[in-house]
C-alpha positions in Angstrom: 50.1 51.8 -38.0 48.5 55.0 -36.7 44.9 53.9 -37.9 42.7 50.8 -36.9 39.6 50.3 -38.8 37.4 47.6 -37.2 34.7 45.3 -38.6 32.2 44.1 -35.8 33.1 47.0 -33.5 30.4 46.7 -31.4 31.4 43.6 -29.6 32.2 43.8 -26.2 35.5 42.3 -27.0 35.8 44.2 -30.2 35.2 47.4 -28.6 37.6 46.9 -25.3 40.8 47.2 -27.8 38.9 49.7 -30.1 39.0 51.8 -26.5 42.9 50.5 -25.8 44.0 52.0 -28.9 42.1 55.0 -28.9 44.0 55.4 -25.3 47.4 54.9 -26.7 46.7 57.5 -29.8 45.8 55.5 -32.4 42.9 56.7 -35.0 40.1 54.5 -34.7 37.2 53.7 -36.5 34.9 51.2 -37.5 31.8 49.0 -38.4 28.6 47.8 -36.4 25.4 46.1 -38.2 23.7 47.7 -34.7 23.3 50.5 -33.2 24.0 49.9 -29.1 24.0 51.4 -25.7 28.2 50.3 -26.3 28.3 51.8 -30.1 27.0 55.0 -28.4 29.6 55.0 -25.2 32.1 54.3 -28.4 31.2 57.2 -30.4 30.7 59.5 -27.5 34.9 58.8 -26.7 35.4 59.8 -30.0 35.1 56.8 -32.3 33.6 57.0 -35.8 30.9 54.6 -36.4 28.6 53.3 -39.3 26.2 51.1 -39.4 25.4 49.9 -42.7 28.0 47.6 -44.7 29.1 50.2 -47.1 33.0 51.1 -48.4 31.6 54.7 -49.0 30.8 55.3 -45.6 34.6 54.1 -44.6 36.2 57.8 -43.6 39.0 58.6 -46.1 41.9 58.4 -44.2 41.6 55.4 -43.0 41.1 53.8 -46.8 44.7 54.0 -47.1 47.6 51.0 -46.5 48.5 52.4 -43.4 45.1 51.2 -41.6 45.4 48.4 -39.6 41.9 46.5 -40.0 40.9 43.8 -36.9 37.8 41.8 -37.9 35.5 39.9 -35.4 34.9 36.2 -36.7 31.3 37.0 -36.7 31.4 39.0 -39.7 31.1 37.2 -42.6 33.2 36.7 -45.9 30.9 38.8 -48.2 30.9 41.7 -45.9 31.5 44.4 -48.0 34.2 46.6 -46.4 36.1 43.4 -45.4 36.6 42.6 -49.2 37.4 45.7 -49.8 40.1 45.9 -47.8 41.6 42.6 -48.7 41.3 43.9 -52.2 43.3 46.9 -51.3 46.2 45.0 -49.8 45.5 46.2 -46.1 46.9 44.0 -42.9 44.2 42.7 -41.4 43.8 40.1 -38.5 41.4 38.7 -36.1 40.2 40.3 -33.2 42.0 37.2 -31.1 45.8 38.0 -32.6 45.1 41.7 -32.1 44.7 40.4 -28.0 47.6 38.2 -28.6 49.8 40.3 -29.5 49.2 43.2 -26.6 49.2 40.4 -24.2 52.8 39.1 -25.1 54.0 42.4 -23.9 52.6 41.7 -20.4 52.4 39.0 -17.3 49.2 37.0 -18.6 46.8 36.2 -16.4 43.7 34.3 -18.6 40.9 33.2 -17.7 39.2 30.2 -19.8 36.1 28.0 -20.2 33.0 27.4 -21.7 31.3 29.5 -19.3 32.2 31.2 -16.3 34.6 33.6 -17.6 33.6 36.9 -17.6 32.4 37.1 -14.0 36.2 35.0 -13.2 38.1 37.4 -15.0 36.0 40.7 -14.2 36.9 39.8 -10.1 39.9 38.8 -10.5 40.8 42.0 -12.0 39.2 43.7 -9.0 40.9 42.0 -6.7 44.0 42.9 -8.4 43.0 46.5 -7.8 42.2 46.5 -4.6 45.1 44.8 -3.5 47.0 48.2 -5.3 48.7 45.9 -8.1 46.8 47.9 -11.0 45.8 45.5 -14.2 45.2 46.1 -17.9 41.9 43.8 -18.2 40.1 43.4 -21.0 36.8 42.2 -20.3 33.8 40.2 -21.9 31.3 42.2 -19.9 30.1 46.0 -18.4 31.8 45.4 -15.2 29.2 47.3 -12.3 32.4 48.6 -10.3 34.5 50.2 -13.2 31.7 50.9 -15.7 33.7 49.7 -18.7 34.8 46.2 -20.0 38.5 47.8 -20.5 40.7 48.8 -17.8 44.1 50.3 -18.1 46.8 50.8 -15.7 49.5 53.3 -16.0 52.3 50.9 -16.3 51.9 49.8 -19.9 53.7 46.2 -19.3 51.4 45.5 -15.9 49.9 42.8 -15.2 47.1 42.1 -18.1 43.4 40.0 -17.3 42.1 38.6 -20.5 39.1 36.4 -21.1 40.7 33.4 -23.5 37.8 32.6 -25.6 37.4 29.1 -26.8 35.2 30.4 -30.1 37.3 29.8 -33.0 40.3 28.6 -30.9 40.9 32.3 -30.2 42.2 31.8 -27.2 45.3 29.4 -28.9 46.5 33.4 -29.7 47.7 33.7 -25.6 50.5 32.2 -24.3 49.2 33.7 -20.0 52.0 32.7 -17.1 48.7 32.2 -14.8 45.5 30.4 -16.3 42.0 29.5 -15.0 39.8 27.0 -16.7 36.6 26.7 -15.3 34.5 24.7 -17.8 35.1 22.6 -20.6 31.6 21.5 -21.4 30.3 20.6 -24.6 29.6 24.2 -26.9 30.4 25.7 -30.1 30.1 22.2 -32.3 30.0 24.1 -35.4 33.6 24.8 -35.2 34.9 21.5 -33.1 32.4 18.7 -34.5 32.6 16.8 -30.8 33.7 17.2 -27.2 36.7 15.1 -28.1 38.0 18.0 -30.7 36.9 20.9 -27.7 38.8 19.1 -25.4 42.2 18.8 -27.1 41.8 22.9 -27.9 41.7 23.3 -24.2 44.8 21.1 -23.6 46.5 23.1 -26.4 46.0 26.7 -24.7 46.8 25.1 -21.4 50.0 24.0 -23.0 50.7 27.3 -23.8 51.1 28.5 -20.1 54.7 30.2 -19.9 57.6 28.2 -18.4 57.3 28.5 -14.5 53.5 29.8 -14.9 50.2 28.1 -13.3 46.8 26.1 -14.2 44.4 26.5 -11.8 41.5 24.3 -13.5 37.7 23.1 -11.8 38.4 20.0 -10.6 36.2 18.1 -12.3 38.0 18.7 -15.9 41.4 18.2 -13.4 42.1 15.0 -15.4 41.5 16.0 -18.6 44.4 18.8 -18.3 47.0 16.6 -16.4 51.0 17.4 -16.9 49.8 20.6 -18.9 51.6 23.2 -16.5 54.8 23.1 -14.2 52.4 24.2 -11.5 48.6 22.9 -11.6 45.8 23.4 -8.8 42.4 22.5 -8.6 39.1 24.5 -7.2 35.9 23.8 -6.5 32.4 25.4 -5.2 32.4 23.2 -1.9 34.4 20.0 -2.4 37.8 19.4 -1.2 40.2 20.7 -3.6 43.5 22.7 -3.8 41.3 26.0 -3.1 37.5 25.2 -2.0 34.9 27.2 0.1 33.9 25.8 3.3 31.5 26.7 6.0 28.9 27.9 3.5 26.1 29.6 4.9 23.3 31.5 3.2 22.0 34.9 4.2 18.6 36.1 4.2 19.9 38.8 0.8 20.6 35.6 -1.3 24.5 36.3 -0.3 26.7 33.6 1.0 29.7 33.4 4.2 32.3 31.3 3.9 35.8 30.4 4.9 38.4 29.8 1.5 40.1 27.1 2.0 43.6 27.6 0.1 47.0 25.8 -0.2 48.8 29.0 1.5 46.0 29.5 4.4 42.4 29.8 5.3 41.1 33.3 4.7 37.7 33.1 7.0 34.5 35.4 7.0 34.5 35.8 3.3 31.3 36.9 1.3 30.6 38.1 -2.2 29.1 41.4 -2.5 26.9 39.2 -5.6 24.4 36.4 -4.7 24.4 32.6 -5.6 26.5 29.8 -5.0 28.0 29.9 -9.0 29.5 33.1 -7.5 31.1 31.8 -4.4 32.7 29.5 -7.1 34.0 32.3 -9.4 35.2 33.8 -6.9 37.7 30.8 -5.3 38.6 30.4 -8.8 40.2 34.4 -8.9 40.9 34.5 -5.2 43.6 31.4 -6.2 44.6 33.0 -9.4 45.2 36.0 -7.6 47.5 34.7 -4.8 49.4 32.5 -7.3 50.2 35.5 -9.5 51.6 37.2 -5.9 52.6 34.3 -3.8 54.3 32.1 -6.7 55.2 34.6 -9.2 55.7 38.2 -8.5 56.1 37.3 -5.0 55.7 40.9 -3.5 53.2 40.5 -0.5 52.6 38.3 2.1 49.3 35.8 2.4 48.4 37.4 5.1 48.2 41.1 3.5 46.8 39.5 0.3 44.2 37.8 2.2 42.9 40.9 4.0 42.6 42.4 0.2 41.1 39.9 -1.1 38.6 39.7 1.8 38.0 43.3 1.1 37.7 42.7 -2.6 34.8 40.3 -2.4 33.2 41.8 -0.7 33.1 45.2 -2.3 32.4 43.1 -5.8 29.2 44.1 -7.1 29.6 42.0 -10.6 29.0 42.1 -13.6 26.1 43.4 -16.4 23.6 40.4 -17.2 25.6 38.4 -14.8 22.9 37.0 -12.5 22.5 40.8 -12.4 19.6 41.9 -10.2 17.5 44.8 -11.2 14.7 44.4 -8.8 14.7 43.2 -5.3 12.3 43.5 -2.9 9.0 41.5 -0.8 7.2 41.9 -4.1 8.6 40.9 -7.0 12.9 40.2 -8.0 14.1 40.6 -11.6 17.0 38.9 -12.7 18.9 39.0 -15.9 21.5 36.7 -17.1 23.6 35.8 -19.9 23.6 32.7 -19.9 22.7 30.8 -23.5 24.1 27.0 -22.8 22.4 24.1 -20.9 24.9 24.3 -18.3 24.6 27.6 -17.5 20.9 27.7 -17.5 21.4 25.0 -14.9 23.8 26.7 -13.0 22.0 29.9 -12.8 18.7 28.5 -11.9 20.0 26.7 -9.2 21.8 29.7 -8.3 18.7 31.8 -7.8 16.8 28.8 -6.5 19.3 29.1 -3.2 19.1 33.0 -3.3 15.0 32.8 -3.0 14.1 29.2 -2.3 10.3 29.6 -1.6 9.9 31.3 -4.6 8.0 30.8 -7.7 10.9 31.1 -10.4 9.8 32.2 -13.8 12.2 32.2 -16.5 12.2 34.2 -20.2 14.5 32.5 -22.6 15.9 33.5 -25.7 17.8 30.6 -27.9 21.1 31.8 -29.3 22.2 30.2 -32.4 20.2 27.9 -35.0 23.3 25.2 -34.2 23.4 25.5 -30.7 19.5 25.1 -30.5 19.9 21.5 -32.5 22.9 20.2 -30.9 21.7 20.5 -27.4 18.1 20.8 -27.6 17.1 18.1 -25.2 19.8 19.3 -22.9 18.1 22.6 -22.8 15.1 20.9 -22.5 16.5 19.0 -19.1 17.8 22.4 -18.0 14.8 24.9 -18.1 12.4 22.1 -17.2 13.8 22.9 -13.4 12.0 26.4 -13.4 8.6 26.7 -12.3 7.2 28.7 -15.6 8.9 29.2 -19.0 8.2 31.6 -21.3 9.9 30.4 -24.5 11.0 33.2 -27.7 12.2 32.6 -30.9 15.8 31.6 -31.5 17.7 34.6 -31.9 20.2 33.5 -35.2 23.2 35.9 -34.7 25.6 35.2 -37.3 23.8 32.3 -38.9 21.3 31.2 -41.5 17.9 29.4 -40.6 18.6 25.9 -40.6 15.3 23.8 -42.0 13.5 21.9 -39.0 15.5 24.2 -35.9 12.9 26.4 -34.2 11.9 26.8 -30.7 9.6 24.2 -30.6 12.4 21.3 -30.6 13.4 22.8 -26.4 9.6 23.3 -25.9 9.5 19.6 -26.9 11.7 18.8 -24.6 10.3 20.6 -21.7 9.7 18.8 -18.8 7.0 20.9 -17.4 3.5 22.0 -18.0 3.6 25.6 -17.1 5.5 26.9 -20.5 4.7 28.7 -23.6 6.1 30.4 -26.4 5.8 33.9 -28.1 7.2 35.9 -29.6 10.0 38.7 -28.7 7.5 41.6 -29.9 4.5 39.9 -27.9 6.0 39.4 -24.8 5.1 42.6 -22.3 1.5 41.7 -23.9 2.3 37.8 -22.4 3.7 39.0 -19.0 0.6 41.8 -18.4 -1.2 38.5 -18.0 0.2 37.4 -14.8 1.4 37.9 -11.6 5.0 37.3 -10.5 7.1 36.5 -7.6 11.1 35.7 -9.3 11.4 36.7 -13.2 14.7 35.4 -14.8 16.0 37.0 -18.2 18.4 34.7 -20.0 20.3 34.7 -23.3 23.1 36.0 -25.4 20.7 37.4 -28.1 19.2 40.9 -28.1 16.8 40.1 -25.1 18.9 42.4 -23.2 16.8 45.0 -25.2 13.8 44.0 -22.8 15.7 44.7 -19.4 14.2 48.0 -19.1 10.4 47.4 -20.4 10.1 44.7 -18.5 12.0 46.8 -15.2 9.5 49.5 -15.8 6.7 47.3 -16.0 7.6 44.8 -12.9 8.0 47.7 -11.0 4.7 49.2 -11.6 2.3 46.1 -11.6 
């Protein structure tokens, strides 16, 4: 079909094939509830875009049966133009087969987990590129080298990178010869009910690793995944595993050195060109996907070549937007934004920037995402934000659901182990921060708090 029509375009994994069809000369348009910085970049390539639910503001040609339509679970069922087109007759799937069926024309390399994923996937694709073996990658972030969350290579069967997103069992849609899991925490109980029901959805994707192919899994969900693969490895931050760093040392710019400790070799004097220790870990977890893919599978270079890329590729890293993403660093006053939305990231990306500036005063900004995330782990996010020194606490930010009577805010401030906290509101809060002095600020959340980055930029650094 010559013409894709999507619902929900505006998602960063949404718009990465919007921009992957557009490349191959398909017509593309589609439908956002908000304008972005993303819709914009979209439109500017030549995408038509709307952005209220509307069949009249659907452009013409693409109201016929030869428009493909890919849909983003996040829409819901009375969305106007999605009823429409099931009442028209049109083919329409889910964003996840759409990746599915791309990625069966290509060597699969996937990156899963509850969190982690997007930084994984977004350096393991770099190191791909450096080391000359160029990737297809579709991204679930800006990446800071390339500028985009797509990237394409000229071989149309290369090599493909693809996050393999657990929401919705999406990620049961790829069948990758090389897969990372990094997490398999509790999250998205509205769909799974318990861990027990998460878990098995993860042991079902792994299952799906091609004949010959590799897991390459954290090793503490090791034994949760056992006999999954023909080939499984483990990884870790710093304890002995399959591949593990070693010889960790911390520099004065909140980067780390270290030696990777791999199954093939040592490759020594490492360092990420991002700071934190969750970094060092993301980046053991690619460096092994990456020499698997070469060493066991296409097997076209030598360790000892690969290793001096991958050396090189780390280093030259320079990560990923709202990715423990600095935006101010200096004697004064550091600014840090982050994605993260779930207890344990919160707790891994705290204690991340706790080792980057460890005699610093660590103030942290967070937006709830989801009214169903909020109630299921609610003293967990308690436990985790209670290790900042100040909280500033906003409204839950609902996304694609409906109030849910007794979930607010308050039930994490209730939980907060800490005195030094408050709440406000999204609107209020440059009024809140004028009222204090700083010395770390952390962002975090998966709402639309990313539209504070820049006031709150400007205003750190002015103060």
């Amino acid at each position: 079909m010559n013409n894709i029509y999507f619902i929900g375009i505006g998602g960063i994994g949404m718009s990465a094939l919007a921009r992957y069809f557009l490349h191959y000369g398909n017509k593309v348009a589609g439908y956002d509830r908000t304008r972005s910085p993303l819709t914009c970049e979209l439109a500017a390539e030549g995408i038509s875009i709307h952005y209220d639910d509307g069949v009249s503001l659907i452009p013409t040609e693409f109201k016929s049966n030869n428009t493909l339509v890919i849909y983003t679970p996040a829409v819901g069922d009375d969305n106007a133009e999605l009823q429409y087109f099931q009442q028209n007759g049109n083919k329409i799937i889910k964003r996840s087969a759409a990746l599915g069926v791309i990625a069966n024309h290509h060597n699969l390399l996937a990156v899963a987990g509850t969190h982690g994923k997007t930084t994984t996937s977004t350096l393991l694709a770099h190191l791909l590129t450096v080391a000359g073996d160029a990737c297809t990658a579709f991204l679930g972030g800006i990446s800071k080298n390339y500028g985009t969350n797509l990237l394409l290579a000229p071989n149309e069967h290369a090599v493909m990178v693809a996050e393999a997103d657990e929401y919705d069992r999406s990620f049961l849609q790829l069948h990758p010869t090389v897969a990372i899991v990094t997490s398999m925490d509790a999250d998205h109980l509205d769909i799974y009910g318990n861990t027990n029901e998460l878990e098995k959805s993860f042991r079902a994707f792994a299952l799906q690793i091609k004949q010959g192919g590799t897991l390459i899994v954290k090793k503490q969900f090791a034994s949760k995944l056992e006999g999954v693969a023909s080939s499984i490895f483990t990884y870790s931050y710093n304890e002995v595993a399959d591949f593990y760093a070693a010889h960790i040392v911390a520099q004065d710019s909140g980067l780390f050195s270290f030696d990777m400790v791999t199954p093939f070799g040592t490759i020594e004097n490492c360092t990420v060109g991002i700071g934190g220790w969750v970094n060092v870990e993301n980046a053991v977890a690619a460096t092994a996907a990456a020499l698997c893919y070469h060493l066991q599978i296409a097997k076209d270079i030598s360790f000892d070549v690969l290793a001096r890329f991958c050396r090189d590729a780390l280093k030259s890293f320079v990560g990923v937007q709202r990715r423990l993403d600095v935006h101010i660093q200096n004697e004064r006053i550091v600014y840090i934004d982050d994605y993260a939305h779930h207890p344990a990231e919160i707790a891994a990306a705290i204690s991340s920037v706790r080792t980057m500036f460890p005699r610093k005063k660590i103030t942290g900004i967070f937006q709830p995402h989801l009214y169903t995330r909020t109630r299921d782990f609610a003293q967990e996010f308690g436990k985790s934000l209670s290790a900042l020194d100040q909280l500033i606490l906003l409204d839950i930010y609902p996304a694609r659901e409906k109030p849910i009577e007794g979930v607010s805010s308050q039930i994490i401030f209730d939980n907060l182990a800490m005195t030094n906290k408050q709440q406000c509101s999204k609107d209020n809060l440059l009024n809140i921060i004028r009222q204090n002095h700083y010395e770390v600020v952390m962002t975090m959340g998966a709402g639309d708090i990313d539209t504070l980055i820049n006031p709150l930029k400007n205003y750190l650094q002015n103060e």
